[in-house]
Residue, then its C-alpha position, 0 to 999 in steps of 0.5 A: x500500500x502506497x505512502x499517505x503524506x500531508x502537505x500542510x499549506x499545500x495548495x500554495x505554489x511550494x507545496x503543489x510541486x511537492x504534491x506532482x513530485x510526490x504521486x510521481x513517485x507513488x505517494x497518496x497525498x492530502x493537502x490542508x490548506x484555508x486558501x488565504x485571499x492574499x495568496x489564492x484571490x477571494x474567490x478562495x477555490x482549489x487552484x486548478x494547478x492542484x492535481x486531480x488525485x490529489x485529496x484536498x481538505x480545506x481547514x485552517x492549521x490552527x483549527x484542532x479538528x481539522x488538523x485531526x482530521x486531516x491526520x488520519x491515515x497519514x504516515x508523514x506530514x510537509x508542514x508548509x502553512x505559514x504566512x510568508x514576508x518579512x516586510x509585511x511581518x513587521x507590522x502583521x506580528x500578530x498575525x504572523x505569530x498566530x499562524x506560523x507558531x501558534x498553527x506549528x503548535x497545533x499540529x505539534x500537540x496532535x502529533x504528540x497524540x498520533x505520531x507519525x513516521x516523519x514531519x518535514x518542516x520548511x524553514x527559511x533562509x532568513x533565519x540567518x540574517x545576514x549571511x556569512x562574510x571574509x574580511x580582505x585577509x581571509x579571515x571568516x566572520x558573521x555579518x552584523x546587522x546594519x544600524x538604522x542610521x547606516x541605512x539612512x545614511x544610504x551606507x549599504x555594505x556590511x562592515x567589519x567594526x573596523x569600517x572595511x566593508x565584508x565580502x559575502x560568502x555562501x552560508x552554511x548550516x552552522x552559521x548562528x542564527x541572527x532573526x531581524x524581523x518577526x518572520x525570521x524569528x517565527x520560521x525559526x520557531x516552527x523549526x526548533x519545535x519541530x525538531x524538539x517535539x519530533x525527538x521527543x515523540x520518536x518522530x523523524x523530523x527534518x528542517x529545510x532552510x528554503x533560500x529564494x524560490x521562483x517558478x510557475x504558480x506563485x501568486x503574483x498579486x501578492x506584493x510579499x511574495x518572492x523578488x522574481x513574481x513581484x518583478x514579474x508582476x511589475x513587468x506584466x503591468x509594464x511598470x519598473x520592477x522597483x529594486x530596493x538598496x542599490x541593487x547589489x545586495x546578491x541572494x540565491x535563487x532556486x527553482x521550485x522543482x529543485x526544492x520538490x526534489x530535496x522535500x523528497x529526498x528529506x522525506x525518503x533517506x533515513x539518514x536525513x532525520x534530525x538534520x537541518x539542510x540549506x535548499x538553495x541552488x548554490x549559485x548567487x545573483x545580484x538583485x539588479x541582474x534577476x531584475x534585467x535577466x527577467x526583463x529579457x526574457x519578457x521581452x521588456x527590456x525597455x523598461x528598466x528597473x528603478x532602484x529606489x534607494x531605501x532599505x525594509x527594517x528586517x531585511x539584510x545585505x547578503x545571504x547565499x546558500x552553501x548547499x554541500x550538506x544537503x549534497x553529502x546527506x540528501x544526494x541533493x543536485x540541483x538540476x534547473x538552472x536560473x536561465x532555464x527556470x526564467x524562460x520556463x516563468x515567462x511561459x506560464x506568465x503570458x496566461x497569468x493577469x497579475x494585480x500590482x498591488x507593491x506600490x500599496x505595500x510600499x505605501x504601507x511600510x513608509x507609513x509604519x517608518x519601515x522603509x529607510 
């Protein structure tokens, strides 16, 4: 008899590749998901992108009877509800808290009652603020979170408390975690308390740290969903992608069937339990060069990105994903390059209507004094 696996939040973008890779592979796959209007529209139907076979119960992870009934028959379970964004985060604590701790604990207390085999439960790279950095001579350091008068003063760059700006290097696992925004603590939190209740009851438990993930079916009218739709959204509504900083700050993009992969393999190899691996794909762009690349890719080059100049309290410099771990353990590889993964988005976004809602979220940070 085939495996059954629960995907909490797994009508979303992530969770729905997680649900192909998974009946690919001969898995029987329920979703939970409450279709949040930000993320699925008011209309708040299963998406049309949700495979057929898949069986989709619509509750809240917060809701104890929903959760409980979502639970029987299962074998293992994705934990991916969350509300995601850090600058939305940092006035939404309330909510923010409530759905990414509060939901964690709900489904971690009716686990304590019905265990399973093992609970996989997606992280985040902003658990580690800025990323690890080298000073000129070589030697490694933790990059320090930039003060409030740095960024108004415009001075980008993380620094060396001897003023010399860092170089940023990738970022592995074993870098302390630093949480700057109440997103980055909330993911954090879900993940310790996954890997506590999971050795505590006997369940294998699994941590991965997603970096920036792109690829068909992100919600695209949500202005605090990942860099590459807000573009894309921009771009649909032929407005200048708004770039924040100066446009240098450099992340890692991966593609979201690359993370499909890595959940299945954390899911399947028994030496991934108890072990926290970074998904990324090992490479890293600036933020300026995703901007002109997916401009080409469009075919908008003539509308070029505007750098802004100002900076969300929470968000951080550099951070990139030194992916050798999950490599070593996972037999991780990823295979979509960015380059391939941005003509495959502009296909799916010639069918897509996209409402540009990033000037309303801009407006909403600089009233809160968010934006620097």
């Amino acid at each position: 008899m085939a495996k059954k696996v629960l995907i909490t939040g797994g009508a979303g973008f992530v969770g729905s590749h997680v649900a192909d890779e998974l009946l690919d592979a001969g898995y029987t796959v329920r979703v939970l998901d409450n279709l949040a209007p930000q993320v699925h529209g008011t209309r708040a139907r299963r998406p049309s992108y949700l495979a057929r076979e898949v069986e989709f119960i619509r509750g809240d992870v917060r809701d104890r009877e929903a959760i409980s009934r979502a639970l029987e028959g299962i074998d293992s379970v994705f934990h991916f509800a969350a509300a995601v964004g850090v600058g939305q985060s940092m006035y939404e604590i309330a909510n923010y808290t409530d759905n990414n701790s509060q939901g964690t604990a709900v489904l971690l207390e009716s686990l304590s009652a019905q265990p399973i085999e093992r609970l996989i439960v997606a992280s985040s790279m902003s658990v580690y603020g800025e990323g690890l950095y080298r000073t000129r001579d070589g030697a490694s350091v933790e990059g320090r979170e930039r003060t409030l008068e740095q960024l108004r003063a415009h001075d980008w760059e993380v620094r060396a408390s001897n003023g010399e700006p860092l170089i940023p290097v990738q970022t592995p696992e074993t870098k302390c975690p630093a949480l700057p925004s109440v997103y980055a603590i909330s993911k954090y939190h879900q993940e310790r308390l996954c890997l506590t209740i999971g050795r505590a009851y006997g369940i294998d438990t699994v941590a991965l740290r997603f970096f920036n993930i792109f690829g068909t079916r992100q919600a695209l009218s949500n202005p605090y969903t990942g860099v590459l739709a807000i573009f894309a959204s921009r771009f649909l509504n032929n407005s200048s992608p708004l770039v924040n900083e100066d446009g240098k700050q450099r992340r890692d993009f991966v593609h979201v069937r690359d993370v499909a992969q890595a959940c299945r393999l954390a899911l399947e190899l028994p030496q991934a339990a108890g072990e926290v691996f970074n998904i990324g794909s090992g490479r890293n762009y600036s933020v300026l060069e995703i901007a002109e690349q997916m401009a080409r890719v469009l075919g908008k080059e003539e509308i070029e990105p505007e750098i802004v100049g100002k900076c969300r309290v929470g968000d951080i410099r550099n951070c990139f994903a030194d992916i050798s771990h999950a490599k070593n353990i996972l037999g991780y590889k990823p295979r979509v390059s960015l380059k391939e993964g941005l003509v495959e988005l502009a296909g799916w976004l010639k069918g897509q209507i996209a409402v540009d809602r990033i000037e309303h979220a801009a407006r909403e940070l600089n009233a809160r004094g968010l934006a620097v």
